[in-house]
Structures are given as structure tokens and as C-alpha cells.
C-alpha positions as CSV (number, residue, x, y, z in Angstrom):
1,X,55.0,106.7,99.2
2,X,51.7,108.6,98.2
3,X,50.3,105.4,97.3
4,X,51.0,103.6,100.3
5,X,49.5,106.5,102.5
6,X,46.3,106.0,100.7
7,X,46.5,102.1,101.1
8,X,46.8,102.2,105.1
9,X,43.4,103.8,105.9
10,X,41.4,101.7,103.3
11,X,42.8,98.5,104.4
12,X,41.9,99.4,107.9
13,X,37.9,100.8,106.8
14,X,37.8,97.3,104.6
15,X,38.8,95.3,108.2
16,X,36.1,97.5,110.3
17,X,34.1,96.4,107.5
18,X,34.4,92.6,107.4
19,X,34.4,92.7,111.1
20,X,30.1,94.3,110.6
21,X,29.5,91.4,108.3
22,X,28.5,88.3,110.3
23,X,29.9,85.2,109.0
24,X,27.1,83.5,108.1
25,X,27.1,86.4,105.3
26,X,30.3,85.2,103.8
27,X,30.1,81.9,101.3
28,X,32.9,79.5,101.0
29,X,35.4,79.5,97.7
30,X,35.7,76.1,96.8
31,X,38.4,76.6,94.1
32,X,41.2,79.1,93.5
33,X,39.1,81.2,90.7
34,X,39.0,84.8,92.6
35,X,42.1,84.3,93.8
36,X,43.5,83.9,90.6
37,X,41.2,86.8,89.0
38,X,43.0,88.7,91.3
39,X,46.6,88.0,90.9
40,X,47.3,87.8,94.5
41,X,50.3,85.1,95.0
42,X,50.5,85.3,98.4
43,X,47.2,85.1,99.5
44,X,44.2,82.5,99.5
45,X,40.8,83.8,98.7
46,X,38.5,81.7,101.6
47,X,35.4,83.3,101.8
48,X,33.3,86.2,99.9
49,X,30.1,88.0,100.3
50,X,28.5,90.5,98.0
51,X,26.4,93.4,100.1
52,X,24.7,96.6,99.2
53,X,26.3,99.2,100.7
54,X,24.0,102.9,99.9
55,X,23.6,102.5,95.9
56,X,26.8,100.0,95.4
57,X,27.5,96.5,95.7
58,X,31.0,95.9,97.2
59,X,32.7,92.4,97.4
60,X,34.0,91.5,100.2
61,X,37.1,89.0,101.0
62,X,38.0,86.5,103.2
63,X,42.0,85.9,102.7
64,X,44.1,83.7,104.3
65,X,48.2,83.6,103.8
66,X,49.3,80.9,101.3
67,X,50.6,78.1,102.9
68,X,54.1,76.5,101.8
């Protein structure tokens, strides 16, 4: 249950996040590579962009459900 406290807030600071990104930012997947990188069965990798954030770089994700 520790964990899952700790998931909650970053998932909603990663959505405030992807919502300051304008979508012209993001690039289109055309294949399934990240999402399979990243082990996620029920989700779709769309869309990704890469931005600086102070000294980092941080990936961001565009994920849809899997369909089917």
C-alpha cells in the first residue's frame, strides 16, 4: 500500500504535465517498439516527446487503452 500512495500523486504531476506540453510537441509512434520496451499489456504507446525539464530530459507518453 506504500507503493501505491507514492504512485497517485506522480501520476497526477505526469497528467498536469502532458496537459503544459502542446501537442504539436508530441511525435507519432508508428510501431509498437516503446510500448513493448515498456512491458505495458494494456496500454498503446501513441505519442512521445522528449523535453528539458531544469538539467533533465524526461520522456513523455501519450497512451491510449489497448483495444480488443
Amino acid at each position: 500500500m506504500k507503493l501505491l500512495a507514492y504512485v497517485i500523486p506522480f501520476v497526477k504531476d505526469a497528467a498536469k504535465a502532458v496537459k503544459r506540453i502542446c501537442r504539436e510537441e508530441f511525435k507519432e509512434v508508428v510501431d509498437e517498439t516503446l510500448t513493448e520496451l515498456l512491458g505495458i499489456a494494456t496500454l498503446v504507446v501513441r505519442m512521445y516527446a522528449i523535453r528539458r525539464e531544469g538539467e533533465q530530459e524526461v520522456l513523455h507518453l501519450w497512451c491510449a487503452h489497448r483495444e480488443g
